[in-house]
C-alpha positions as CSV (number, residue, x, y, z in Angstrom):
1,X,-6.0,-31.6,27.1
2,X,-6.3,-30.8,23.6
3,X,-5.5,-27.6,21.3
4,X,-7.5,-25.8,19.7
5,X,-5.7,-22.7,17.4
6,X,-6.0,-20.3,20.7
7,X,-3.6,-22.7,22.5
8,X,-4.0,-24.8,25.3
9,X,-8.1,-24.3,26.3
10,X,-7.7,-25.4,30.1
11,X,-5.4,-22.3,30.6
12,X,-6.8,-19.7,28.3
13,X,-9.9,-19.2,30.2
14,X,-11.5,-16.1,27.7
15,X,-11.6,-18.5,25.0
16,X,-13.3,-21.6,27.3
17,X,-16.1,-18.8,28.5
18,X,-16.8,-18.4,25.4
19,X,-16.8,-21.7,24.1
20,X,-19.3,-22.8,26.8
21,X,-21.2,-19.7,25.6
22,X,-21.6,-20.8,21.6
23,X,-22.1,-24.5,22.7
24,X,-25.1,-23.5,25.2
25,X,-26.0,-21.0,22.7
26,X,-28.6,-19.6,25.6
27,X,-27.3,-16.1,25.4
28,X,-28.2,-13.6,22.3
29,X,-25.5,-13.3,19.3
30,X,-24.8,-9.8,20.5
31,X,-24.1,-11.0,23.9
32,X,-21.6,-13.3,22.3
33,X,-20.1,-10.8,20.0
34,X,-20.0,-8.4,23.3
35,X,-18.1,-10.6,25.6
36,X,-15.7,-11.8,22.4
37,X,-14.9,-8.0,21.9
38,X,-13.7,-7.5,25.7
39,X,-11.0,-9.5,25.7
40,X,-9.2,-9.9,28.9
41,X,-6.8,-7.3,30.6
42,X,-3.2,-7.7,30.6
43,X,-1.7,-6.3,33.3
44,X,1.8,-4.6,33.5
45,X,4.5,-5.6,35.8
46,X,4.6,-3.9,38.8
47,X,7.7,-1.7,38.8
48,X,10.7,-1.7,41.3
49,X,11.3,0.9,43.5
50,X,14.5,2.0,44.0
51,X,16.8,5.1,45.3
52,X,18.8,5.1,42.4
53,X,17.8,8.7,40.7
54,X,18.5,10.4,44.7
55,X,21.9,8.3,45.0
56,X,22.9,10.1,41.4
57,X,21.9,13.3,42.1
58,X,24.1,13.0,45.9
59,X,27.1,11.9,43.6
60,X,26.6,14.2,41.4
61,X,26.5,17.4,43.7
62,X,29.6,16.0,45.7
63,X,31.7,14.8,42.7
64,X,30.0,15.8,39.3
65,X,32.6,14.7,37.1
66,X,32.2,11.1,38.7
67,X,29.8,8.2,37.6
68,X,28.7,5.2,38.9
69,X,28.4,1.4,37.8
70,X,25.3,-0.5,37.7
71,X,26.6,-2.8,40.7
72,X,27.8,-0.2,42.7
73,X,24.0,1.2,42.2
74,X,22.8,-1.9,43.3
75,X,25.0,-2.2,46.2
76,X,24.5,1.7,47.7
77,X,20.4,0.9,46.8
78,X,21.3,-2.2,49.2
79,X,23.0,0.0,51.5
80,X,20.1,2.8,51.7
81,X,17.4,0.1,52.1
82,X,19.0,-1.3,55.1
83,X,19.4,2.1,56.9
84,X,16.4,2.8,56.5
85,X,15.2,-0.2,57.5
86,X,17.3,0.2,60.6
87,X,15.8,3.4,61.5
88,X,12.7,3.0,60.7
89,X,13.1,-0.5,63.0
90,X,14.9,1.7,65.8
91,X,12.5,4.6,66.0
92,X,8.9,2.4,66.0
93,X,11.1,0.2,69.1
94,X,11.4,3.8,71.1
95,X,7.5,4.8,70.3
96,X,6.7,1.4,71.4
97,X,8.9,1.8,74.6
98,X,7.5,5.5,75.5
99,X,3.9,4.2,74.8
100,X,3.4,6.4,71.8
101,X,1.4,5.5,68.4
102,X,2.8,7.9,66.4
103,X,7.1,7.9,65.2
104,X,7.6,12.0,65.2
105,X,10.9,13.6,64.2
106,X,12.3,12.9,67.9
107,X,12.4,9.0,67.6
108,X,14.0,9.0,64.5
109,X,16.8,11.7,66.3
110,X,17.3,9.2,69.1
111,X,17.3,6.3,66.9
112,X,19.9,8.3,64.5
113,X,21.7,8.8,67.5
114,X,21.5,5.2,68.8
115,X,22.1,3.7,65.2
116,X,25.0,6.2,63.9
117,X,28.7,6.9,65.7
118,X,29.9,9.6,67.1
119,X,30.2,12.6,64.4
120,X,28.1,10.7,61.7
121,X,25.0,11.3,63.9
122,X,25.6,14.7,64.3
123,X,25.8,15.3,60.9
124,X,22.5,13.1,60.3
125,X,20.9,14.7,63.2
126,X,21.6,18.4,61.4
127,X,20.8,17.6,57.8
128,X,17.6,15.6,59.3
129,X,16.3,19.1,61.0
130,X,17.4,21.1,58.3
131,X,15.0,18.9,55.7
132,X,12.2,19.0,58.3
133,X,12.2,22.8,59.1
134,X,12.5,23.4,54.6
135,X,9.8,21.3,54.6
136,X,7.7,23.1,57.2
137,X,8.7,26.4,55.6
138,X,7.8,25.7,52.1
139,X,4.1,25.0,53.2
């Protein structure tokens, strides 16, 4: 491995093509000058996705003079994931069992209902139909 002032040339791989290219010299000078002007993409990091901005806004409606910590974020985003991993888990497991291929509004009811005690449920199982029939309303 040697340098050359680009860095390492086994990992840069834009400058090796185009080393190769001037040493074979088979290609045109515009061709060279072309391919040196498109340098390679950099890509950005793909962002995280999180439920952070909807946990606010909740807190926010029930206690607006509240905040919340950055850890406490974390740990309700933690916390939102997993139930709706739960359901999501539940509700394809009662398709499956009724032979369906499609979860609809009832499996994740029965799997609300499965997942949830007693008066949580209910409470899921209203807010859950009163989302879907806004929904339906606003198209």
């Amino acid at each position: 491995m040697h340098e050359n002032g680009f860095g390492n040339i086994e990992e840069n791989k834009f400058v090796r093509a185009v080393v190769i290219l001037i040493l074979h010299s088979k290609l045109e000078k515009s061709k060279i000058a072309k391919m040196a002007r498109t340098a390679p993409r950099k890509y950005n990091k793909a962002r995280k996705q999180s439920f952070g901005i909807y946990i606010y806004k909740v807190l926010k409606q029930v206690h607006p003079d509240q905040g919340i910590s950055s850890k406490a974020m974390s740990i309700m985003n933690s916390f939102v994931c997993d139930i709706f991993d739960r359901v999501g888990c539940e509700a394809s497991r009662l398709a499956k069992i009724n032979k369906k291929a499609t979860i609809s509004s009832r499996e994740i009811q029965t799997a609300c209902r499965l997942l949830f005690p007693g008066e949580l449920s209910k409470h899921a199982i209203s807010e859950g139909t009163k989302a879907v029939t806004k929904y339906t309303a606003s198209k």
